[in-house]
Backbone as a ProteinNet text record, in pm:
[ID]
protein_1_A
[PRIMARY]
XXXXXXXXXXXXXXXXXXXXXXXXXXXXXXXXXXXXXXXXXXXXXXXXXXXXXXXXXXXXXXXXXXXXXXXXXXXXXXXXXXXXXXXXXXXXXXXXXXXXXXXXXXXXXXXXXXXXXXXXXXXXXXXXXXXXXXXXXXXXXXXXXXXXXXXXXXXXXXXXXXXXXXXXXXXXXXXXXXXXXXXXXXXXXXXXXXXXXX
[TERTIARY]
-1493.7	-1520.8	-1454.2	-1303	-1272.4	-1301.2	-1337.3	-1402.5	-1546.4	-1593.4	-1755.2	-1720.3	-1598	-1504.5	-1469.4	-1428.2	-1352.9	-1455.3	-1578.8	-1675	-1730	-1735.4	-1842.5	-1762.9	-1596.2	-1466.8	-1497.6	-1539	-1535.6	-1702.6	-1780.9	-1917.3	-1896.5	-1865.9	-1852.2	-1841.8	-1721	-1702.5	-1764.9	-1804.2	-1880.1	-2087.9	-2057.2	-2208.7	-2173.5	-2078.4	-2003.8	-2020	-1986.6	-1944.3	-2143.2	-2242.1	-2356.2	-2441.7	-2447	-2473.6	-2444.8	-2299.3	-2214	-2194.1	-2084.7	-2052.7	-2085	-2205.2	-2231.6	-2389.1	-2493.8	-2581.6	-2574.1	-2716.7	-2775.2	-2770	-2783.4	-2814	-2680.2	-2562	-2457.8	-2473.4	-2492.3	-2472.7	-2610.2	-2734.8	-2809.2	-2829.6	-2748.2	-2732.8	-2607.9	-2493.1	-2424.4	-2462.4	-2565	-2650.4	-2691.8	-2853	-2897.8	-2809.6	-2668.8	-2550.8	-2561	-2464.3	-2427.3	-2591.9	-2708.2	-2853.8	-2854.3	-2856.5	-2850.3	-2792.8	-2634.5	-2521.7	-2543.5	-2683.1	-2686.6	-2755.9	-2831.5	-2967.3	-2912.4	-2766.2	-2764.5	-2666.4	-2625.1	-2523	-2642	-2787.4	-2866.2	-2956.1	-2935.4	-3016.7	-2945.3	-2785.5	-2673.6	-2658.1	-2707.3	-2697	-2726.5	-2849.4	-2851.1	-2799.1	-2684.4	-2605.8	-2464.3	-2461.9	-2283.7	-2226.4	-2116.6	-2067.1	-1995.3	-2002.7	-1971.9	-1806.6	-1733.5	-1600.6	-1544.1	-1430.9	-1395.2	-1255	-1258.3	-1166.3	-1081.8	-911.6	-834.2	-794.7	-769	-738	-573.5	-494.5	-389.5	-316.9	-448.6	-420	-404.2	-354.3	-393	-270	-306.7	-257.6	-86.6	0.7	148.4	169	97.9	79.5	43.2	-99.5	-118.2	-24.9	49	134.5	249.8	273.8	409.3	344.7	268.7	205.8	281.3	255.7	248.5	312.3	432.5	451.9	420.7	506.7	494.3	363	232.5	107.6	68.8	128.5	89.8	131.5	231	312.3	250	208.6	121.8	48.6	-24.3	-173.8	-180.1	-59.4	-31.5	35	85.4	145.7	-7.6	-73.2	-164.3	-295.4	-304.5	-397.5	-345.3	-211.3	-158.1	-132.4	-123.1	-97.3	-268.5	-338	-504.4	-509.6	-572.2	-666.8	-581.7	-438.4	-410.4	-389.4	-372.5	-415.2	-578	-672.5	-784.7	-830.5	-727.9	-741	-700	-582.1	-498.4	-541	-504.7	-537	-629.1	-701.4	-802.1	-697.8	-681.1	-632.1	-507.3	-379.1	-285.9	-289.3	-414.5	-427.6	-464.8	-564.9	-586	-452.5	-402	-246.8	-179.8	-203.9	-81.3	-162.6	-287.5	-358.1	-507.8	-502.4	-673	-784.9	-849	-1000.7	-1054.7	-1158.5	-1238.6	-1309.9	-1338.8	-1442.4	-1262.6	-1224.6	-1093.4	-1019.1	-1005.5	-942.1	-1018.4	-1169.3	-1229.8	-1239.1	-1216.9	-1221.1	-1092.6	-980.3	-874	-854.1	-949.6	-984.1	-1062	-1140.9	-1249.7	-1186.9	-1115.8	-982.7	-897.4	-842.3	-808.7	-855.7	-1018.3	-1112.2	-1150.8	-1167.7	-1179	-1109	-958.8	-856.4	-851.2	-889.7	-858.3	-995.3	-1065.7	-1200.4	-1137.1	-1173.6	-1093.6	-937.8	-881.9	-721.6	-700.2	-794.8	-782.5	-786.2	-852.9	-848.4	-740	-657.3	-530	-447.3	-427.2	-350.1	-341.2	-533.7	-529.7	-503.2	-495.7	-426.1	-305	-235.8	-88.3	-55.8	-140.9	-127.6	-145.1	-255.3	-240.3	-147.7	-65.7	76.9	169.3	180.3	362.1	354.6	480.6	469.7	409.4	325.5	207.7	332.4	435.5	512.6	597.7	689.5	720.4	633.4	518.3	423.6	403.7	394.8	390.8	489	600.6	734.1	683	698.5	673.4	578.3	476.9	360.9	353.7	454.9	476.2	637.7	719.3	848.6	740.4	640.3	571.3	487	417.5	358.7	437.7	593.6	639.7	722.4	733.5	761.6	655.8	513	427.6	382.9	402.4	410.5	477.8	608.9	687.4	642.4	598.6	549.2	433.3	376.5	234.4	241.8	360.5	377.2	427.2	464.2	497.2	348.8	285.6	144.3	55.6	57.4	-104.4	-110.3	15.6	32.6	-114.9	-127.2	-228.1	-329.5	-420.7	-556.1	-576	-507	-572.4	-423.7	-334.3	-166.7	-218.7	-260	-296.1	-409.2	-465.5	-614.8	-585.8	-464.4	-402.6	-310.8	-249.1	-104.7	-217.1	-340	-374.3	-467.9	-528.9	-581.5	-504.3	-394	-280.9	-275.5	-266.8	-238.9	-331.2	-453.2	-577.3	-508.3	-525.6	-522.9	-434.3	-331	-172.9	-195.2	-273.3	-265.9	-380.5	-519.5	-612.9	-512.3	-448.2	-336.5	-293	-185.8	-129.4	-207.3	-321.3	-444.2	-501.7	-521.6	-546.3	-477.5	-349.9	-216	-187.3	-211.9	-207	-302.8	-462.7	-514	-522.9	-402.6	-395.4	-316.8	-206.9	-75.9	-126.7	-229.6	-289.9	-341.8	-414.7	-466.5	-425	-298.2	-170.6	-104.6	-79.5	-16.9	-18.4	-149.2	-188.7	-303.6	-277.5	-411.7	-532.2	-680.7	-789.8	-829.6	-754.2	-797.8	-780.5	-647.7	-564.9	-595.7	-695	-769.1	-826.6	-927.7	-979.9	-908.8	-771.7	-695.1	-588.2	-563.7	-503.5	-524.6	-643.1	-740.3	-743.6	-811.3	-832.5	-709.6	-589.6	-477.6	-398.5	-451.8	-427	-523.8	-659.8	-735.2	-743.1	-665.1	-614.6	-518.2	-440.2	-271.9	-350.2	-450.8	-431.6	-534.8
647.9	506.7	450.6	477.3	392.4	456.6	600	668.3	592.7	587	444.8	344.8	258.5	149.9	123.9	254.8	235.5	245.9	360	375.6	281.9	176.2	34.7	2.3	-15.9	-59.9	-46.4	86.8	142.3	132.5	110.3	79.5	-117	-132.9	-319.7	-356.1	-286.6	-327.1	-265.5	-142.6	-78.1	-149.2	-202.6	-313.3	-397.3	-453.8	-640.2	-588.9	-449.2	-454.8	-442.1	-385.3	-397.9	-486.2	-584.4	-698.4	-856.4	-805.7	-917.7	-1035.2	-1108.7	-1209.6	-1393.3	-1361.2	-1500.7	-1513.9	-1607.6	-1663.5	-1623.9	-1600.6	-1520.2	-1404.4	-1309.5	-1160.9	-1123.4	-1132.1	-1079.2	-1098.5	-1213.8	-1268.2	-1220.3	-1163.9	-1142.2	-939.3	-920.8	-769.1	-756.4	-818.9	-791.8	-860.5	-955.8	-999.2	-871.7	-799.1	-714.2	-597.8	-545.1	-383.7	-446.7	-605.4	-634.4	-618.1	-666.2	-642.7	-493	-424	-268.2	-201.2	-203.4	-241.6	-256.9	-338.7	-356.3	-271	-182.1	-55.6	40.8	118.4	182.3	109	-2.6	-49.7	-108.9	-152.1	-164.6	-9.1	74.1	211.3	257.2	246.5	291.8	195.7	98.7	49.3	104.4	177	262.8	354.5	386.2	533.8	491.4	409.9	352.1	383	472	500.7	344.7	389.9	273.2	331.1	206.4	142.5	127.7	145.6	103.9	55.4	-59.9	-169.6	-182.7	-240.1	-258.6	-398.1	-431.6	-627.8	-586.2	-508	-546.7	-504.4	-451.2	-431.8	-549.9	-539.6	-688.4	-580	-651.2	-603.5	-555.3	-635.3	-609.2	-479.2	-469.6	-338.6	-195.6	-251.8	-120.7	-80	-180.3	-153.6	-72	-78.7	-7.8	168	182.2	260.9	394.3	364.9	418.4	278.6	294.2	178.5	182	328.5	376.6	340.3	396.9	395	226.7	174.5	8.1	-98.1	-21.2	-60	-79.4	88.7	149.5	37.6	61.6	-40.2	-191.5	-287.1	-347.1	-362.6	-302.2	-250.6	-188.6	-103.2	-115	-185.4	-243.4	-401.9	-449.1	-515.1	-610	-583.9	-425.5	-374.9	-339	-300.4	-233.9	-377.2	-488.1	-628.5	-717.1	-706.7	-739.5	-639	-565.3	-477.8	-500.4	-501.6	-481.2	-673.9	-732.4	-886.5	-935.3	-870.8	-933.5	-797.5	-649.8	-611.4	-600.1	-668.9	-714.7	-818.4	-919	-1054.7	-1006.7	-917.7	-832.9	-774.8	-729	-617.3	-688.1	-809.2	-942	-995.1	-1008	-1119.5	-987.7	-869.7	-801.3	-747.9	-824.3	-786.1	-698.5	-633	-566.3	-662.3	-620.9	-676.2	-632.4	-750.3	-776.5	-629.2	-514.5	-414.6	-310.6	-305.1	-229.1	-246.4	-382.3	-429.6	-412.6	-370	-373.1	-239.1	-112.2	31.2	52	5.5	1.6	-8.3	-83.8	-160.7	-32.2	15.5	121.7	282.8	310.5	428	414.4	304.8	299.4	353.3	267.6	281	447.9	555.6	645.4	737.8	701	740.2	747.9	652.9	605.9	742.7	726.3	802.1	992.9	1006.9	1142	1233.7	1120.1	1185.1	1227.9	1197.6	1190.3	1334.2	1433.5	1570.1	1657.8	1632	1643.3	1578.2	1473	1412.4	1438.3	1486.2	1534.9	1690.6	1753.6	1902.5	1892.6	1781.2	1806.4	1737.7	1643.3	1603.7	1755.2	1825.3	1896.9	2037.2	1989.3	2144.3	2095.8	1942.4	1874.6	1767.3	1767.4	1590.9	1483.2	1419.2	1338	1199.7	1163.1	1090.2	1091.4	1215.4	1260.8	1256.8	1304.5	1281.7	1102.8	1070.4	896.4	844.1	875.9	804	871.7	977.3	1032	949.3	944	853.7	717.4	648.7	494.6	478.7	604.1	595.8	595.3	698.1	722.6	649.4	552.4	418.4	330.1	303.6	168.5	207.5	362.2	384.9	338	362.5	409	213.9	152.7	-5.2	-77.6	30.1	-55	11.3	146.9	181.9	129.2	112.5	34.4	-98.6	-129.7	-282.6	-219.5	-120	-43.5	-10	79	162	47.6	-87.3	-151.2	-160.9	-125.6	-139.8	-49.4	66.9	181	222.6	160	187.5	309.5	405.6	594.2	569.3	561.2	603.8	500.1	364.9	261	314.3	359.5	463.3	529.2	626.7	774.3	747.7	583.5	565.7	474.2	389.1	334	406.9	557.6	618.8	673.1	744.7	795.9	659.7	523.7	449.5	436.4	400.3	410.2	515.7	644.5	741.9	731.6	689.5	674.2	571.3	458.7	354.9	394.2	431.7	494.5	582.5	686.4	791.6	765.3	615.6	543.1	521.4	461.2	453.4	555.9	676.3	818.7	836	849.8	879.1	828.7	667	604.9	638.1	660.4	677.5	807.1	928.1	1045.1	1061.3	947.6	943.9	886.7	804	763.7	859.7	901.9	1060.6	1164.4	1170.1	1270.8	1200.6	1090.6	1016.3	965.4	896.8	831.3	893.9	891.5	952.6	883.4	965	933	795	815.5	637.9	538.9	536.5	466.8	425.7	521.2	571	408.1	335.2	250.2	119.2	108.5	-22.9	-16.2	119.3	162.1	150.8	167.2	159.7	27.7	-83.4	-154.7	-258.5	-236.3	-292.9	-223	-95.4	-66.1	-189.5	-174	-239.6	-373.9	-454.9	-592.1	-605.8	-551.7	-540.8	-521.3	-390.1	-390.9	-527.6
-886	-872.6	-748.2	-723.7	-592.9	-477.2	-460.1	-352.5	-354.9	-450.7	-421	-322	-396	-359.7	-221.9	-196.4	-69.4	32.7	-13.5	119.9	149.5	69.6	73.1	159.7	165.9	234.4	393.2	403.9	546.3	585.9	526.4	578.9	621.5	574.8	602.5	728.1	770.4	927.4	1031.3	986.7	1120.9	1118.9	948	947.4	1055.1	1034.8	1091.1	1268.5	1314.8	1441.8	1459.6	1364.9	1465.6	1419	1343.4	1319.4	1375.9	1349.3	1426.5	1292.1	1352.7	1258.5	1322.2	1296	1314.4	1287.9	1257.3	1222.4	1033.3	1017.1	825.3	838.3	965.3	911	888.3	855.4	799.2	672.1	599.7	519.6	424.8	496.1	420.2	399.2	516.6	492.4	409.9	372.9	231	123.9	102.3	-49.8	-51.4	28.6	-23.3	-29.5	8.7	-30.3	-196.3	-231.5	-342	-457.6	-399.9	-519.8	-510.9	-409.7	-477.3	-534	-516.7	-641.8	-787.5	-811.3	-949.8	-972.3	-922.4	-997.5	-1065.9	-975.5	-1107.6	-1268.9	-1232.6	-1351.1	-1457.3	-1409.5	-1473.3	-1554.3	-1443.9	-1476.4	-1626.9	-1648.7	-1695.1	-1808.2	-1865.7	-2013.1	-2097.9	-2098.1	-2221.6	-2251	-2173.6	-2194	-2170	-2174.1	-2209.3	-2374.4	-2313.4	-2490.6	-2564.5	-2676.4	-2802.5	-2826.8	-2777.8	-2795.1	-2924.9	-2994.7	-3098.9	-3057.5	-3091.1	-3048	-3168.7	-3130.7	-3207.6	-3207.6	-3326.9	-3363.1	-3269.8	-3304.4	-3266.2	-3115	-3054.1	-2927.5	-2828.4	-2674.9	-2618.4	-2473.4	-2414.9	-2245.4	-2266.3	-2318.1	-2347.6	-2399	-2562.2	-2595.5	-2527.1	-2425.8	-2371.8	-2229.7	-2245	-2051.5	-2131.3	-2247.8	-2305.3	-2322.5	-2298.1	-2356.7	-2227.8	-2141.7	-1968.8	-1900.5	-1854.8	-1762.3	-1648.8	-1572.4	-1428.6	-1401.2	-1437.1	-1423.8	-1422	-1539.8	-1471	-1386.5	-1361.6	-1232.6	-1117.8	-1088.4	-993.5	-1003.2	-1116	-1083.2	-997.6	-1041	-981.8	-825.4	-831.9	-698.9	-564.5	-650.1	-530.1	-557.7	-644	-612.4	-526.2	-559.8	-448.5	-270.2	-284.7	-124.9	-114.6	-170.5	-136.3	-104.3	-150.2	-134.3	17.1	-2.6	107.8	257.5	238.4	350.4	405.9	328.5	327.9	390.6	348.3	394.3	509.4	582.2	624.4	782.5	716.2	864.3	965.1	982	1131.2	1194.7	1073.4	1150.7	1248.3	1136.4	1214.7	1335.1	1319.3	1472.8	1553.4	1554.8	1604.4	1691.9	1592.5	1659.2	1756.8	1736.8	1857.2	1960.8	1983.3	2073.4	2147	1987.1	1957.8	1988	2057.7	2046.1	1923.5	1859.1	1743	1717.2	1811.8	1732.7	1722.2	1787.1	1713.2	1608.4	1624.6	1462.8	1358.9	1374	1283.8	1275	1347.1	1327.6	1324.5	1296	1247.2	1088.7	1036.2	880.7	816.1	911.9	918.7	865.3	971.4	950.4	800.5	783.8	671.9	506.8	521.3	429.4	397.7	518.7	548.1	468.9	524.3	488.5	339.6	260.4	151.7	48.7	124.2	60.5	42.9	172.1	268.6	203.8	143.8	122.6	-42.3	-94.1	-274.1	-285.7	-211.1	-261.6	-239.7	-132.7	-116.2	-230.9	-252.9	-327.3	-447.2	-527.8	-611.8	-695.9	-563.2	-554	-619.2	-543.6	-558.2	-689.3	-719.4	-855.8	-988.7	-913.1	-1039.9	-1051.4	-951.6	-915.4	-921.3	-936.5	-950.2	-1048.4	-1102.8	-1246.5	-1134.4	-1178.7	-1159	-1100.4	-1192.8	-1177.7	-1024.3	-1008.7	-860.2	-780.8	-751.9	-637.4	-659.1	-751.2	-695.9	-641.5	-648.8	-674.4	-466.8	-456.9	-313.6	-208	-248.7	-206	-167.3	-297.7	-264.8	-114.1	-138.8	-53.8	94.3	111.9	230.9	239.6	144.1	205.5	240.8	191.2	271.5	376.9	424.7	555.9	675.7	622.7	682.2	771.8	624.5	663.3	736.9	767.2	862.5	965.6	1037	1127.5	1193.4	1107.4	1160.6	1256	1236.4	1357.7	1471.1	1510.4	1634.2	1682.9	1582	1564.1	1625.4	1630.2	1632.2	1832.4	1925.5	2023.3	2101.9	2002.1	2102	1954	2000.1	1913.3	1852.9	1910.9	1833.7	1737.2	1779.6	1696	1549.7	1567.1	1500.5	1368.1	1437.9	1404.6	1281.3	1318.1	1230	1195.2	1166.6	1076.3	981	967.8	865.9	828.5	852.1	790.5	670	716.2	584.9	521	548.2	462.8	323.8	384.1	317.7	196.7	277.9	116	62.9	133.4	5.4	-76	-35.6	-186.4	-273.2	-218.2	-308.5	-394.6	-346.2	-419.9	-533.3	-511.9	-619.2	-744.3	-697.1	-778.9	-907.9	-785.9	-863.4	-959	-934.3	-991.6	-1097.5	-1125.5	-1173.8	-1296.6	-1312.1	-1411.3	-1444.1	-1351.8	-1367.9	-1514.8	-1514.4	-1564.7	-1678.5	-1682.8	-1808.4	-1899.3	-1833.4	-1878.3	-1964.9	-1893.2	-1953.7	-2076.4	-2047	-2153.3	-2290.2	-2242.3	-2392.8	-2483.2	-2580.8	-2721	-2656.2	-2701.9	-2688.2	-2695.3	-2837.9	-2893.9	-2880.7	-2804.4	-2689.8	-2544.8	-2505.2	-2362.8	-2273.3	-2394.9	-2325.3	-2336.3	-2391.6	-2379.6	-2283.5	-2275.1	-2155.9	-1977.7	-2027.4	-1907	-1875.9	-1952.3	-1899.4	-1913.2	-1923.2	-1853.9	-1727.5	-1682.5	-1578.7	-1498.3	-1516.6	-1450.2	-1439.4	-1556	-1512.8	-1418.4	-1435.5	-1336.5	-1178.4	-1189.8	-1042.3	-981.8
[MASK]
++++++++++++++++++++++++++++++++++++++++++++++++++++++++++++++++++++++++++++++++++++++++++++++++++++++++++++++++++++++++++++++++++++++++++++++++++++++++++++++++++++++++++++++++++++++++++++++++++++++

């Protein structure tokens, strides 16, 4: 699902750089990405499995369940949406021209798609927990580097590509740890308080 996520991530801007951002055709070439979006979630109703829900479940309950993992979740909502918000404008202010800052945003997205099979290797040869705890120390190195990094477009390029996959990572990790953790029956309240948090 966030390898879907992210490629939409990294198709956006390289749309934006040959479209451009200004008149309707931006605006009408992401209506029609978002109407095709719905074919298969429409194709996919009749084959959605049947839920059995608990009266005494509710978000508190399922974060006790797995914390680390909802941590995560939160933690890279909050760094994925603002990264994904904020770096054009960033690369903007230290001097990038508009189609770099936007293949800067681009690299990232990439990154984010690109790095999960690595990440998920190592998820399945080390406690799921240590490789996160690893991942998040080397994303907020990687964050303070990046304000040196936005000076030369390629260095800029190949420090927010690793970024990309280290918070997708967190992500992984995150419903890896769910996985491992909680009973079946437990599975989908779990889930979807990871998926509130992030």
């Amino acid at each position: 699902m966030q390898i879907a996520f992210f490629s939409g991530f990294a198709v956006g801007p390289l749309l934006l750089h040959k479209v451009g951002i200004s008149g309707y055709l931006p605006f009408l070439v992401a209506a029609s990405g978002t109407a095709f979006c719905a074919i298969p979630i429409l194709a996919a109703r009749r084959v959605t499995p049947k839920f059995v829900y608990s009266k005494g479940e509710n978000i508190f309950s399922a974060c006790r369940l797995t914390p680390a993992a909802t941590i995560a979740g939160f933690i890279v909502g909050f760094v994925e949406i603002t990264s994904v918000a904020l770096l054009p404008n960033v690369a903007l202010a230290n001097g990038m021209h508009a189609e770099a800052a936007l293949g800067v945003l681009s690299a990232m997205t990439i990154g984010g798609v690109l790095l999960q099979m690595p990440i998920g290797w190592l998820a399945d040869r080390y406690e799921k927990v240590g490789v996160l705890i690893c991942i998040t120390v080397g994303l907020m190195a990687l964050f303070v580097l990046l304000e040196v990094s936005l000076e030369i477009a390629m260095v800029a390029g190949l420090v927010t590509f690793v970024i990309g996959g280290l918070i997708l990572g967190v992500y992984t990790l995150g419903l890896g740890i769910i996985g491992d953790r909680v009973p079946r029956a437990r599975l989908a309240s779990a889930n979807a308080a990871f998926l509130v948090l992030y």
